[in-house]
C-alpha positions as CSV (number, residue, x, y, z in Angstrom):
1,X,7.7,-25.4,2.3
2,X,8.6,-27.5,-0.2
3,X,6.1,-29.0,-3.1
4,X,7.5,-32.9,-2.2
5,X,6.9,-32.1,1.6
6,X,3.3,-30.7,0.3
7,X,2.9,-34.1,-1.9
8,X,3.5,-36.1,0.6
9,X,1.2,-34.3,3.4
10,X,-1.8,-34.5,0.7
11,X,-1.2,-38.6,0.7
12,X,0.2,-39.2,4.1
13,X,-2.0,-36.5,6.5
14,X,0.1,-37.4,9.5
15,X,2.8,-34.1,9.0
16,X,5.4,-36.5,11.2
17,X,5.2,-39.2,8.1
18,X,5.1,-36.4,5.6
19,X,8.4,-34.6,7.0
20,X,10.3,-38.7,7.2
21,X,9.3,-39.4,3.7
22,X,10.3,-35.7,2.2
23,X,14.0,-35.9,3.6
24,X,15.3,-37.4,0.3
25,X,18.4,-39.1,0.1
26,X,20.8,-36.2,1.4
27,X,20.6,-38.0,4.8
28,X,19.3,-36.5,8.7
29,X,18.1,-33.7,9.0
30,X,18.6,-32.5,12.5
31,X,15.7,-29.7,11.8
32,X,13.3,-31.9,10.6
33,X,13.5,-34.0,13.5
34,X,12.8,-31.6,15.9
35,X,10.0,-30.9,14.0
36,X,8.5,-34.2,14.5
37,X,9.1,-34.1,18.1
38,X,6.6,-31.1,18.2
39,X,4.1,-32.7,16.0
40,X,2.1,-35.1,18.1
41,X,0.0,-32.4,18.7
42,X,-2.8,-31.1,16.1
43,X,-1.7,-28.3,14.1
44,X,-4.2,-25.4,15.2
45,X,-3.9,-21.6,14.8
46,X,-2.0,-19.5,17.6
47,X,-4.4,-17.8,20.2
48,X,-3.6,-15.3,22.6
49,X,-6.4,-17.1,24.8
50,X,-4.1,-20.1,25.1
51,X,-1.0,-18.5,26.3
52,X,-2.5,-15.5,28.9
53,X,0.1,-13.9,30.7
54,X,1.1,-11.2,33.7
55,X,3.5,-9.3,32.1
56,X,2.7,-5.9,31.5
57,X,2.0,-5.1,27.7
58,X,2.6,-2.2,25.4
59,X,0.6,-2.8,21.9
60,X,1.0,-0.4,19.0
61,X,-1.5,-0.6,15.9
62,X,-1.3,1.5,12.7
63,X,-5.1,2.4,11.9
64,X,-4.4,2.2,8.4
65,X,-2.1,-0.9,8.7
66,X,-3.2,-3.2,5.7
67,X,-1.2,-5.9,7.3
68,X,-3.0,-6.6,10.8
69,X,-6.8,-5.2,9.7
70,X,-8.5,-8.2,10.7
71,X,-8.3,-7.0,14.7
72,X,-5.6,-9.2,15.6
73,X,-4.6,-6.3,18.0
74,X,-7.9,-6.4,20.0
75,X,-8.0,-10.1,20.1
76,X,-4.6,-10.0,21.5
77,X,-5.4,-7.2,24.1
78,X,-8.5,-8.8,24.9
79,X,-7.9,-12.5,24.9
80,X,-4.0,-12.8,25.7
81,X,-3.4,-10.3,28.8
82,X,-4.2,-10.9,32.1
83,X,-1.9,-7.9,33.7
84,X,-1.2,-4.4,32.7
85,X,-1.6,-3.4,29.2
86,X,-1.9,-0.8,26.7
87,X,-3.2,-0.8,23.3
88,X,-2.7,2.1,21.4
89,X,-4.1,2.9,17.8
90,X,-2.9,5.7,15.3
91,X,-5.0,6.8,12.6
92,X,-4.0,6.8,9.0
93,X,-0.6,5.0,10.6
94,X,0.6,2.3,8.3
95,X,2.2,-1.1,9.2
96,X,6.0,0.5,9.6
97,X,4.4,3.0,12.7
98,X,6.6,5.6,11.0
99,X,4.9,8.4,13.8
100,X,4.9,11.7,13.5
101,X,7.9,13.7,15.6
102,X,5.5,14.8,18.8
103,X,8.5,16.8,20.6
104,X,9.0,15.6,24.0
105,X,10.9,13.0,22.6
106,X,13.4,11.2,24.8
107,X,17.0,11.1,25.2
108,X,19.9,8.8,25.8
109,X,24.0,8.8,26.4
110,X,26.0,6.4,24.1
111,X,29.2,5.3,24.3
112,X,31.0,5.0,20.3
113,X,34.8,4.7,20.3
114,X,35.4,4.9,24.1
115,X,33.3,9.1,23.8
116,X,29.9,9.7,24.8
117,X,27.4,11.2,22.7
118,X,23.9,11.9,23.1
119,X,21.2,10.7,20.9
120,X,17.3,11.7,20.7
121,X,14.9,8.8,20.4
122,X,12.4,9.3,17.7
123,X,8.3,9.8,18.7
124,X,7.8,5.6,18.3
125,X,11.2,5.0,20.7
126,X,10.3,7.0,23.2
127,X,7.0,5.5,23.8
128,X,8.1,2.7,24.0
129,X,11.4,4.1,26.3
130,X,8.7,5.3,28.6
131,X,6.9,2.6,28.4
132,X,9.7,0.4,29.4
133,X,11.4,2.6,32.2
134,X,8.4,3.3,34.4
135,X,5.6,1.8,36.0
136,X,2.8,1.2,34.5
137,X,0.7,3.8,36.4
138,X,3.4,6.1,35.7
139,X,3.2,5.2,32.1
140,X,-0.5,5.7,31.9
141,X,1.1,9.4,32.7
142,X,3.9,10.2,30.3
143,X,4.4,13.0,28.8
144,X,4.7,11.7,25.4
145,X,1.1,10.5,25.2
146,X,-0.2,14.1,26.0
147,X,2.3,15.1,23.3
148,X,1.4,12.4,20.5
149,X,-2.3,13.3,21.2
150,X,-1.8,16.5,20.5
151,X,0.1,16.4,17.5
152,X,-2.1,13.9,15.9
153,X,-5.2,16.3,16.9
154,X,-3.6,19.0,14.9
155,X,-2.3,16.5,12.0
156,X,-5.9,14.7,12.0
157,X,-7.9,18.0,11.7
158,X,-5.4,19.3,8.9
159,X,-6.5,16.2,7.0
160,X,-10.1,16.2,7.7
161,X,-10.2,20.1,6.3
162,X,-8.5,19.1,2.8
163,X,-4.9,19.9,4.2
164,X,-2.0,17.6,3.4
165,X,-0.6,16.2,6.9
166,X,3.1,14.9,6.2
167,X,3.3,11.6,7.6
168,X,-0.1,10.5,8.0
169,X,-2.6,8.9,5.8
170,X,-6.4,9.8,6.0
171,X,-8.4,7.7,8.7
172,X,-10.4,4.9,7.1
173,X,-13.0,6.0,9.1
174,X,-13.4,10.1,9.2
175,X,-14.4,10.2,12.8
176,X,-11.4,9.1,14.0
177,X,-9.8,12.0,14.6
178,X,-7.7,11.0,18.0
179,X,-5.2,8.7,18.9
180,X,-7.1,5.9,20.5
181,X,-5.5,4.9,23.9
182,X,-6.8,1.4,26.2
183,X,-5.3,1.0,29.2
184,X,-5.7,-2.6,31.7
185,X,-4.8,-2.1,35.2
């Protein structure tokens, strides 16, 4: 935003007027006015609740994510999904979900200058592979969430006992020792 746009909304509190008078003199705008064809509305914060939906969901929070610690998550799980979904929380995971490798990781042909070649989906890709490819109930099955529980059992425990655990930070809360999995439907 720009500090004339920002003058102009703290004198003129209609943002339509605001945006017409912080054009300037370099002419339309085609941006602008597609703004103020949105803006008849109030300017409120974005809810889940007001956009539900049926499509089947696949959520992925870091537990030590200092980005998205307010629950935003949860609120979305809870408040935006009516259909299928899965929220899924790793401890001492940061905001980039850099996972640990959990084996069982997925594979997939590519075609690069007219050969094939086969390349292996990290932990992160092929949850979300599986998610994508099955059916939810299958899903709720796959292999790879047996195998990331695991792995973060082992990683978790090795933290807990003084043990550095590459890839993972230590849990803000020491009890959470397991990769926390919420299915809907």
């Amino acid at each position: 935003m720009s500090v004339k746009f920002l003058r102009n909304l703290k004198e003129e509190p209609k943002v339509a007027k605001a945006i017409r008078k912080s054009r300037g003199t370099s002419g339309d705008n085609p941006f602008l006015k597609q703004i103020e064809m949105l803006i008849d509305e109030p300017i409120k914060p974005w809810d889940p609740a007001d956009f539900k939906h049926r499509v089947p969901t696949l959520i992925l929070k870091g537990g030590a994510d200092p980005i998205n610690d307010l629950g935003e998550a949860e609120h979305f799980y809870n408040q935006g999904l009516k259909a299928e979904g899965a929220l899924i929380e790793f401890p001492g995971i940061g905001h980039s979900m850099a996972l640990p490798e959990a084996g069982k990781n997925a594979k997939f042909v590519v075609r690069i200058d007219g050969r094939k070649e086969e390349k292996e989906l990290n932990t992160r890709e092929t949850l979300i592979d599986a998610f994508l490819r099955n059916k939810f109930s299958v899903f709720k099955r796959a292999p790879i969430l047996e195998a990331i529980r695991k792995r973060f059992s082992v990683l978790l425990r090795a933290r807990a006992g003084g043990a550095t655990a590459r890839g993972i930070g230590t849990p803000k809360n020491p009890k959470a020792l397991a990769v926390n999995i919420v299915f809907r439907g």
